[in-house]
PLY file of the C-alpha trace (Angstrom):
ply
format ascii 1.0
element vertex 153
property float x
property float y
property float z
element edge 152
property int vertex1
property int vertex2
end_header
17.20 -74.80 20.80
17.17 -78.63 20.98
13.26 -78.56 20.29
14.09 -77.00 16.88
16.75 -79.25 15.77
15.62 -83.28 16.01
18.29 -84.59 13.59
21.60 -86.39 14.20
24.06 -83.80 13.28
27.57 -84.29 13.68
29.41 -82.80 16.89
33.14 -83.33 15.06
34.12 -80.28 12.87
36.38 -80.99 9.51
39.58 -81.65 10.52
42.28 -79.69 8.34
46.10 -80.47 7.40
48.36 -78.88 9.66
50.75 -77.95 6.73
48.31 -75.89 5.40
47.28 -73.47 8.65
51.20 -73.59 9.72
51.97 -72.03 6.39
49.62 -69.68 5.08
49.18 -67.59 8.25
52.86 -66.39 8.43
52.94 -65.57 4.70
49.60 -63.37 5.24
50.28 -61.84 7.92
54.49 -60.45 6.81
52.10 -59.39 3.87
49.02 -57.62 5.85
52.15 -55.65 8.01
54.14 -55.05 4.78
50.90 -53.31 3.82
49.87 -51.63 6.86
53.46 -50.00 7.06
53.55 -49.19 3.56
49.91 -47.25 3.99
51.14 -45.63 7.42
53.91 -44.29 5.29
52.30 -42.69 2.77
49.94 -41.13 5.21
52.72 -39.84 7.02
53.85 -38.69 3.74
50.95 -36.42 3.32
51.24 -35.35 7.08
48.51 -37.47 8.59
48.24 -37.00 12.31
47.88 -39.34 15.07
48.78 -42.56 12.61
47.91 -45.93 14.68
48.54 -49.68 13.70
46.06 -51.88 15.46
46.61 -55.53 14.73
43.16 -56.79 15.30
43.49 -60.15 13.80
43.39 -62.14 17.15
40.19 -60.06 18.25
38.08 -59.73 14.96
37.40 -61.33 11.68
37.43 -58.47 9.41
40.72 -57.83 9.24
44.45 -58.93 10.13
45.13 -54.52 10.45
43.49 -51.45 11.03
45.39 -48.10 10.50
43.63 -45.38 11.82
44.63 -41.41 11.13
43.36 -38.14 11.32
43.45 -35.52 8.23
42.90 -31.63 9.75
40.71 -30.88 6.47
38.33 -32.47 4.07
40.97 -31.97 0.96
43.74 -33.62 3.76
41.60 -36.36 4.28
41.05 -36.85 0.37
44.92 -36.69 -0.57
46.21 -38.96 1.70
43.52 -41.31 0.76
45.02 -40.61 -2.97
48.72 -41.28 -1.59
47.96 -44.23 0.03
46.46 -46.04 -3.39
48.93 -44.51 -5.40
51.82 -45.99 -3.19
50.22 -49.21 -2.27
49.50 -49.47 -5.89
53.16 -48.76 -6.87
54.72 -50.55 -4.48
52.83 -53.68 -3.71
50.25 -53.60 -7.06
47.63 -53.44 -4.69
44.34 -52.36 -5.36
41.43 -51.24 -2.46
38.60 -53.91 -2.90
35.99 -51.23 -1.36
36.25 -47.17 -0.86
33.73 -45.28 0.77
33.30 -41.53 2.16
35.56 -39.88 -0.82
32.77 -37.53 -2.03
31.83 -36.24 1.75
36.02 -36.38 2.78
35.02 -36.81 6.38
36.12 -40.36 6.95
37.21 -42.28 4.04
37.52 -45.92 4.48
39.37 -48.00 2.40
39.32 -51.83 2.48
42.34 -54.30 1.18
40.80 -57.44 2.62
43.23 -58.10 5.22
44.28 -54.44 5.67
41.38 -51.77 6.35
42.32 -47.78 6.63
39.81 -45.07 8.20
41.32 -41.48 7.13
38.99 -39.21 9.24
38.61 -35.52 10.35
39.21 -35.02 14.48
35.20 -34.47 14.97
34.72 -37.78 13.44
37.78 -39.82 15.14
36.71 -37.98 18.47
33.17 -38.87 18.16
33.68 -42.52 16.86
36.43 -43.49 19.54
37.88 -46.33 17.11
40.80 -46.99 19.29
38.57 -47.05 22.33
36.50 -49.67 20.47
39.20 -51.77 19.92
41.85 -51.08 22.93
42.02 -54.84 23.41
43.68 -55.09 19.73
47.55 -54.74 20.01
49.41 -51.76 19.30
52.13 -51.19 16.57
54.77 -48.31 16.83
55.67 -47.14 13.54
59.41 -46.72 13.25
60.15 -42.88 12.56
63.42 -41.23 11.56
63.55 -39.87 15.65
63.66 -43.08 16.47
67.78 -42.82 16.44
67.70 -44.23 12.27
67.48 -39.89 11.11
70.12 -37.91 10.78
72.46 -36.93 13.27
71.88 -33.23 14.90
0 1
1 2
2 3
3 4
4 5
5 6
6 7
7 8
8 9
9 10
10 11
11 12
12 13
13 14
14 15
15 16
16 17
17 18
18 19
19 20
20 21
21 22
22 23
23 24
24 25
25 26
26 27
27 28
28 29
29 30
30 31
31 32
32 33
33 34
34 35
35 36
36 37
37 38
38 39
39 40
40 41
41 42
42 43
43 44
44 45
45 46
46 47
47 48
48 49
49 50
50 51
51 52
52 53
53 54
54 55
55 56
56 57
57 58
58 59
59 60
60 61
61 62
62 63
63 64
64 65
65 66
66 67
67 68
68 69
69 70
70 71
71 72
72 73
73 74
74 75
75 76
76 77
77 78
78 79
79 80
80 81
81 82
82 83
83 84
84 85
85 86
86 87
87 88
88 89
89 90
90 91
91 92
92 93
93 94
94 95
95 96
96 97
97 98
98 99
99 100
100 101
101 102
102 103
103 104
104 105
105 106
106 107
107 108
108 109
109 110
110 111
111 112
112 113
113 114
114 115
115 116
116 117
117 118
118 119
119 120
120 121
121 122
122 123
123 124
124 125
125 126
126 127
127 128
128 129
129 130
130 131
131 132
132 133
133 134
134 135
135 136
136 137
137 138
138 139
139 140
140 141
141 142
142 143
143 144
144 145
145 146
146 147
147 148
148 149
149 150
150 151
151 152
C-alpha cells in the first residue's frame, strides 16, 4: 500500500473536546433505549412473539438498538409495524427515516437512525438467524407485568 501513497500524510487524527463525547453519548443512548422500549411495547401490544432488544452499539455502526420480533401472519407483521409508528409517533414524535418490506409483509424493517426494528414472519427470522448474527451484541430483558410489577393472583 505504501507504493500507492508517496505523500506526507499526517499519522495524528483530530483531537476532539472531551465535553462534547462525555455528554452527547449518555443523552443518545437514555433516548435510543427510551425508543427501543417504547417500540417493544407496542409490539407486544399487538402480540408480537419472541420480542428481543439487542444493544449493538459497541459492535456495529448502524445502530445504538436492534429489536427483533416475529409476527405469525403477513397482516400481524403489517399491524404491529402500524402500532409501532403510531406509538412512537405519539409518544416520542418520532418518525421512521426508512421503511421497507410493507407491501410483501414478510419482514418489515423500519429504521429511526439510532433505533432499527425487523418485524418478520418465523420462515424469515428462522432462515435469517439475526440473533445468531449478532450473539456478541448484548441482550436486554424487557420488563413484563410477570415480572412481580402485575397484579397479584
Amino acid at each position: 500500500m505504501s507504493d500507492y501513497f508517496q505523500g506526507d500524510f499526517p499519522i495524528q487524527s483530530l483531537s476532539l473536546k472531551k465535553s462534547a463525547i462525555a455528554s452527547a453519548p449518555n443523552q443518545t443512548d437514555d433516548d435510543s433505549r427510551k425508543l427501543a422500549i417504547t417500540v417493544a411495547e407496542a409490539a407486544s401490544d399487538r402480540k408480537a412473539g419472541e420480542i428481543l432488544l439487542l444493544r449493538v452499539a459497541d459492535v456495529s455502526y448502524l445502530a445504538d438498538y436492534f429489536v427483533v420480533m416475529t409476527g405469525y401472519s403477513r397482516v400481524q407483521v403489517r399491524a404491529i409495524a402500524e402500532a409501532i409508528e403510531d406509538k412512537v409517533g405519539t409518544e416520542l414524535q418520532r418518525h421512521p427515516l426508512r421503511t421497507a418490506g410493507k407491501a410483501e409483509g414478510s419482514w418489515v424493517l423500519q429504521d429511526y437512525g439510532d433505533v432499527i426494528i425487523h418485524i418478520m414472519m418465523p420462515r424469515e427470522r428462522e432462515f435469517y438467524n439475526l440473533e445468531a448474527f449478532w450473539s456478541h451484541a448484548e441482550r436486554l430483558e424487557l420488563p413484563t407485568a410477570d415480572d412481580g410489577g402485575g397484579k397479584p393472583t
